[in-house]
C-alpha positions, -999 to 999 in steps of 0.1 A, spaced: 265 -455 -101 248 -469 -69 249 -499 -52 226 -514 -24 251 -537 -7 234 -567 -15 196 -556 -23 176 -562 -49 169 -603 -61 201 -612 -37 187 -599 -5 156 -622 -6 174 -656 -16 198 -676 -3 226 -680 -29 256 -698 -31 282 -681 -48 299 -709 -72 282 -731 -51 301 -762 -35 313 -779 1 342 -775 11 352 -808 25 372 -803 58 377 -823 89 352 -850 99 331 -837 69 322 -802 79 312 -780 46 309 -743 43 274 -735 53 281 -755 83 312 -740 96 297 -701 91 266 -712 110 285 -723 135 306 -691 134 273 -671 135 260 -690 164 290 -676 186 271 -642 180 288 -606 182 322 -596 175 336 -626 191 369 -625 218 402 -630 205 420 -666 212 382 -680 216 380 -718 198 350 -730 188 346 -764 180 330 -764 145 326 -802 127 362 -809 135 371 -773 120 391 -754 153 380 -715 147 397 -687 161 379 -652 156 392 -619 152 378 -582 143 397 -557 119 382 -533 134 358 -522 111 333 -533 85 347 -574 86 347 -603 107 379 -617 104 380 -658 114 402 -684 108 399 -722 112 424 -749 105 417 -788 101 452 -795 117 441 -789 154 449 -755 175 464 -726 156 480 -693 158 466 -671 134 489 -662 105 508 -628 100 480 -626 67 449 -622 88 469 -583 89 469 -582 54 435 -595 51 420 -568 76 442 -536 57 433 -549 23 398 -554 29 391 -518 48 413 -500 19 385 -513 -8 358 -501 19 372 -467 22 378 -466 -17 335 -475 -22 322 -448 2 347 -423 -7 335 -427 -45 298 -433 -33 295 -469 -45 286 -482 -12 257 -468 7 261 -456 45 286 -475 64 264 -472 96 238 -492 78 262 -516 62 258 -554 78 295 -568 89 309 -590 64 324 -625 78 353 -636 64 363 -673 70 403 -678 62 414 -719 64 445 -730 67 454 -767 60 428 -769 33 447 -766 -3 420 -783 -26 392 -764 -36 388 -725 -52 376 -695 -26 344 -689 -22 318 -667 -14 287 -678 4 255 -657 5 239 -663 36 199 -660 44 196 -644 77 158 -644 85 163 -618 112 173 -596 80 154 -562 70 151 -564 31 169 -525 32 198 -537 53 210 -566 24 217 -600 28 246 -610 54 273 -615 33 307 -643 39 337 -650 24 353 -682 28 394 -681 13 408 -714 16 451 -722 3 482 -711 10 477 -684 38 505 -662 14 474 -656 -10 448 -653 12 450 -607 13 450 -612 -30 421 -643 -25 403 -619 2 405 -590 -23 389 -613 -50 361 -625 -32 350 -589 -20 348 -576 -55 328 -608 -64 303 -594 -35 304 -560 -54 298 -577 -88 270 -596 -74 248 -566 -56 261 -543 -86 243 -569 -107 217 -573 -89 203 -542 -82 217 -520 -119 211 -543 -146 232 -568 -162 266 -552 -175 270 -526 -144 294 -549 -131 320 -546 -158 327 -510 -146 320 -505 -107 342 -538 -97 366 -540 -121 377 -502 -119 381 -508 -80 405 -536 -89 424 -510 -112 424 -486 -82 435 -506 -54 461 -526 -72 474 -495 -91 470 -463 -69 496 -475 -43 467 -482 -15 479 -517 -8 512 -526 1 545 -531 -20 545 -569 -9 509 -575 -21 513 -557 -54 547 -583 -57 524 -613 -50 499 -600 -73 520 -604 -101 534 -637 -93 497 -645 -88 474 -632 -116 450 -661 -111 442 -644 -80 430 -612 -99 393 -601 -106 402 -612 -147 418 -641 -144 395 -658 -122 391 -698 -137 382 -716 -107 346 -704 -99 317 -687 -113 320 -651 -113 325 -622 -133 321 -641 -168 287 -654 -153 270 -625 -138 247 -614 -163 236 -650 -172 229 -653 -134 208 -623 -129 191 -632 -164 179 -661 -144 175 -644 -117 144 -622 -139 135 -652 -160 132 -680 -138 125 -661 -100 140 -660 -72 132 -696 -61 159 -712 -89 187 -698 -68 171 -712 -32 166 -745 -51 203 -740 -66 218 -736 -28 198 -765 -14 216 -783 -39 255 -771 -37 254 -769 -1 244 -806 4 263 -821 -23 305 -829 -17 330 -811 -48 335 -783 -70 295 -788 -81 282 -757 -89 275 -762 -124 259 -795 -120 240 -778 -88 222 -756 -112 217 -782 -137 199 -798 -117 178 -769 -99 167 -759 -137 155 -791 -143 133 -790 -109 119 -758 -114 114 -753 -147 119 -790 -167 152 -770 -190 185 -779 -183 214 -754 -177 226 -762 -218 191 -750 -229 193 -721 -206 228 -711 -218 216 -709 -254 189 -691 -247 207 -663 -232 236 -664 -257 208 -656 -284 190 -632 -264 226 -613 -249 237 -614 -285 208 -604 -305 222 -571 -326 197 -547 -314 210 -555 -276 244 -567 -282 276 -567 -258 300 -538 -271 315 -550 -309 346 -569 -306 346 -581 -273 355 -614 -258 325 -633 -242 334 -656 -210 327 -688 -210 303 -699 -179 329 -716 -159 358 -688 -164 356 -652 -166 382 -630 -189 407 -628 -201 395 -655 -227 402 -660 -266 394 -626 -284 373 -646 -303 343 -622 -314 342 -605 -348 332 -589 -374 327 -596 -410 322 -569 -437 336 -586 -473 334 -620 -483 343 -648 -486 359 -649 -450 370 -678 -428 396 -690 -403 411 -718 -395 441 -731 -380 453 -698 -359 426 -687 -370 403 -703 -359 376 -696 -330 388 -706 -295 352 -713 -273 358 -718 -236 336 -749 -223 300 -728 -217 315 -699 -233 302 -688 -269 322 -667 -293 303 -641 -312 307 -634 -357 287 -601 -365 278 -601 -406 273 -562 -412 275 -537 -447 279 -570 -465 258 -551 -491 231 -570 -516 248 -603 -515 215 -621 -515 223 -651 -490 252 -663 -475 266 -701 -470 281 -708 -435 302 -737 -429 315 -746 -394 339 -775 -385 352 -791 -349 370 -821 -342 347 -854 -342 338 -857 -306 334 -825 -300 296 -805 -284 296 -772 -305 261 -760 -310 257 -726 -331 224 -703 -339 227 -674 -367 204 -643 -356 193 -622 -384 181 -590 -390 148 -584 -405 131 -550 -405 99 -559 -419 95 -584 -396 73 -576 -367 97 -595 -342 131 -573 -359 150 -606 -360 151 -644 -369 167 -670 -359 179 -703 -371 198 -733 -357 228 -751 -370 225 -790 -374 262 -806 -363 268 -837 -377 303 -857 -369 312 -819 -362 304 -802 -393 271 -779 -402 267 -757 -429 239 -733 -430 223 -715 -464 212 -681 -452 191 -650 -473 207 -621 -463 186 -590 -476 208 -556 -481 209 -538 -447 204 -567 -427 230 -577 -400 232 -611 -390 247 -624 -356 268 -662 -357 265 -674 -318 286 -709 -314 287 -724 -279 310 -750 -265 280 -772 -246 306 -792 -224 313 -781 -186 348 -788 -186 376 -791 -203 401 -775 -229 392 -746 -249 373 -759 -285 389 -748 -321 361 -745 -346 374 -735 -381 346 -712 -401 340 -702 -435 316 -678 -446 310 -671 -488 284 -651 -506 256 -674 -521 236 -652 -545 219 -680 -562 202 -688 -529 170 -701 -528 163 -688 -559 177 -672 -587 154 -647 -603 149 -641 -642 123 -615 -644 95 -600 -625 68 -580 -648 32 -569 -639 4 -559 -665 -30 -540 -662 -61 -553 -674 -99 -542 -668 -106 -550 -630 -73 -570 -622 -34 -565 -620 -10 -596 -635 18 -602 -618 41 -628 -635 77 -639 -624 103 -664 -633 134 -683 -613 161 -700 -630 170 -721 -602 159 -730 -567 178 -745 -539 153 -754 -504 124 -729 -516 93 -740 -499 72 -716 -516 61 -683 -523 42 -647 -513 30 -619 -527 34 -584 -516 17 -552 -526 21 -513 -515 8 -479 -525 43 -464 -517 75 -479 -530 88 -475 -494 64 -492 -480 50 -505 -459 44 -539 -475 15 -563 -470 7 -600 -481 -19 -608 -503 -24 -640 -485 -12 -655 -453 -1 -693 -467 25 -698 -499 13 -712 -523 40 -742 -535 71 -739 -551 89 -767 -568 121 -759 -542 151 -784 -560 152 -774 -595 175 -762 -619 162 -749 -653 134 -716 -661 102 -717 -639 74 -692 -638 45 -682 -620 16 -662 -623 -7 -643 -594 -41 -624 -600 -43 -597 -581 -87 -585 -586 -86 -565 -554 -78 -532 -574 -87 -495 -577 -88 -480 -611 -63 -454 -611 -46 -466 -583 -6 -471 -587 5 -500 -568 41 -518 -560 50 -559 -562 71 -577 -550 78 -616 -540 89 -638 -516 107 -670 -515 101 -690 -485 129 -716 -474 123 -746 -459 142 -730 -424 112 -706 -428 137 -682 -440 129 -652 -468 142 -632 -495 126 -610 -516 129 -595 -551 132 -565 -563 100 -543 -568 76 -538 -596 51 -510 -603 19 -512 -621 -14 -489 -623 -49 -507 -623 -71 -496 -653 -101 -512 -642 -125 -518 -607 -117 -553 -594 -137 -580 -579 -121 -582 -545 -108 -621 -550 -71 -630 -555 -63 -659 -571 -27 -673 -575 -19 -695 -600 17 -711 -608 25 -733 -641 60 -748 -646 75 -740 -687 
């Protein structure tokens, strides 16, 4: 797999990486301090200070592909024994990339800056994309890392923050789940292959925040496909409008940053954005590998195995059971070989108070789209959901947490078999006479049936067609035998053709029946006219 360092939609945006300011000194914020760092050109001279918005900056090369530099807010520094650490873990995942080909040639590479501050404890790492107009489109955007805490974390931080960079151009220029592999193996291979030193491995387990899968402080890993989603859906402008944003604003806002540059560009807020990638990342002929957890937008794995799959009903879970949704993260239910259970009820239940919002994607091969979906309705935490579920079909259940913050959400589930949904049929039955096929039917019961359609075929596989394009009414809430009658006068004598019917719900849901054969006996008229009476 090939990656071009930073090409692709990242190389022509400026992009802020989690976003945020990073308050230090007399008010000095990320973007601020690297511009200044950038504005001391070259490799810099060891022991140099630059006076940076009350940030002192001392700069130092490890000798290869990064710019090491470290600032404090407490005044003059000497730089920490870590900045060592930093430089040999950094050039051990370089060497690691072009020895396995996952970086292109080194002599084209751009130098990647790497700001280390001491004094600062509040605030997650970050990585900050920088737009360098002086920048070739083949030579990828200028990349810098900013590592902020205890210095004793900064090599583990350092690490982090590089693989983000990988995760990012990976992303960017090889579709949406490349990441998963390239970064993450690297991770594996550094860490486990004995390429780093004993100490740092030591610290690594005493730190597993600090690891590529455990990251909860920023956007990252978890986010990456949603991000380059945008990326294609919205243009490359959303992410200069997001930077603008973060980089003028004070606090860990990334989340509200984006918010905010949705609503500017394209009038749809970052909740509507979310949903619609959950239904399009989820949708069953596209769908992230079966069983897999699905980060949340504001952490990145591990998170709550919470995906599933459902094959016999009735199923549910509540209790320990019960889904655990990370705020902006969605857990996944996959209905499959369910059989002809006709419809299915699903009921959903959170604590009053809580922001769950759920879809169910279905399935439908004769429809020209492949699949449906339908929104649940959460009322003081509790939406239930009658579903046809035709034999073959697979349905998807996507529920979202829609808050930013916060604890992980439980949402008990229940799923049953409904086969009396939205109708239950007695009889279907057609009849030949001179110049017209009758096609009678009758329900027992109906639960939210809007109304009705007619379908006819030459072949009992198919394909079939509707004789009309509008249902003609049903009575929808009734309990008790009902039946209906359709002409059907555009016929060939001699011809065998195949029925069947459709009930319409008011979700703008179907089901069908079963089929029925007839052959016409007489030349038809060409007009079909439906008729339904009531017993």
């Amino acid at each position: 797999m090939r990656n071009k360092a930073l090409s692709g939609v990242f190389a022509v945006s400026a992009v802020v990486w989690a976003g945020g300011v990073l308050a230090a000194g007399s008010g000095c914020g990320t973007v601020d301090l690297l511009r200044a760092l950038r504005a001391g050109g070259g490799e810099g001279v060891p022991g140099e200070t630059l006076r940076a918005g009350g940030l002192d900056r001392e700069e130092l090369s490890s000798g290869g592909r990064f710019r090491l530099h470290t600032a404090t807010v407490r005044g003059s520094m000497e730089p920490p024994v870590q900045v060592t650490e930093v430089a040999r873990t950094l050039e051990a995942a370089w060497r690691v990339l072009v020895e396995h080909g996952g970086w292109p040639d080194p002599a084209r590479s751009r130098p990647v800056d790497v700001v280390l501050i001491d004094g600062l404890e509040q605030g997650p790492s970050r990585i900050v994309l920088l737009e360098d107009p002086g920048a070739r489109p083949e030579d990828g955007v200028a990349a810098s890392m900013v590592v902020t805490g205890s210095p004793r974390d900064w090599p583990l931080a350092a690490l982090h923050q590089f693989l983000h960079i990988l995760q990012v151009s990976q992303s960017a220029d090889e579709g949406l789940w490349a990441y998963e592999s390239s970064a993450l193996a690297l991770e594996d291979r550094l860490l486990g292959g004995g390429l780093l030193p004993p100490a740092l491995l030591e610290r690594r387990q005493d730190r597993p925040e600090l690891s590529l899968t455990s990251d909860r402080e920023e956007l990252s890993g978890g986010a990456a496909p949603f991000l380059v989603w945008l990326a294609a859906t919205r243009g490359d402008d959303l992410f200069t409008l997001w930077w603008q944003r973060a980089a003028t604003e004070w606090g860990d806002n990334s989340l509200s940053a984006l918010d905010t540059a949705l609503r500017l560009g394209d009038q749809i807020s970052l909740n509507e954005s979310w949903r619609a990638y959950t239904v399009w990342s989820s949708y069953p002929g596209m769908s992230r590998r079966p069983g897999a957890g699905v980060p949340g937008l504001s952490a990145t794995l591990p998170v709550t195995r919470s995906a599933r799959t459902v094959s016999e009903l009735p199923s549910s879970g509540a209790g320990p059971d019960a889904l655990l949704i990370e705020p902006m993260g969605y857990a996944v239910i996959r209905l499959r070989d369910l059989g002809d259970v006709g419809a299915v009820t699903v009921l959903l239940e959170a604590e009053t108070g809580a922001l769950p919002e759920a879809d169910l994607l279905i399935t439908w091969p004769h429809v020209e789209a492949g699949w449906l979906s339908t929104p649940f309705v959460f009322m003081d935490g509790r939406a239930e959901l009658n579903v046809p579920l035709a034999a073959g079909s697979e349905a998807v259940l996507i529920i979202r947490d829609r808050r930013w913050r916060g604890e992980a959400l439980a949402v008990s589930w229940q799923i049953d078999a409904d086969p009396g949904y939205p109708f239950e049929l007695s009889f279907l039955a057609a009849d030949s006479s001179p110049g017209r096929i009758e096609l009678t039917w009758g329900s027992q019961s109906e639960r939210g049936l809007f109304g009705w359609l007619v379908y006819r075929a030459t072949d009992a596989r198919g394909p079939f067609r509707s004789l009309g394009s509008i249902p003609f009414p049903a009575l929808g809430e009734v309990t008790g035998p009902l039946e209906y009658h359709y002409s059907d006068t555009d016929v060939e004598e001699g011809d065998l053709y195949y029925y069947l019917v459709e009930g319409i719900t008011m979700d703008g849901l179907a089901r069908r029946s079963l089929i029925v054969a007839r052959q016409a006996v007489g030349e038809g008229s060409g007009v079909a006219v439906p008729s339904g009476k009531r017993d």
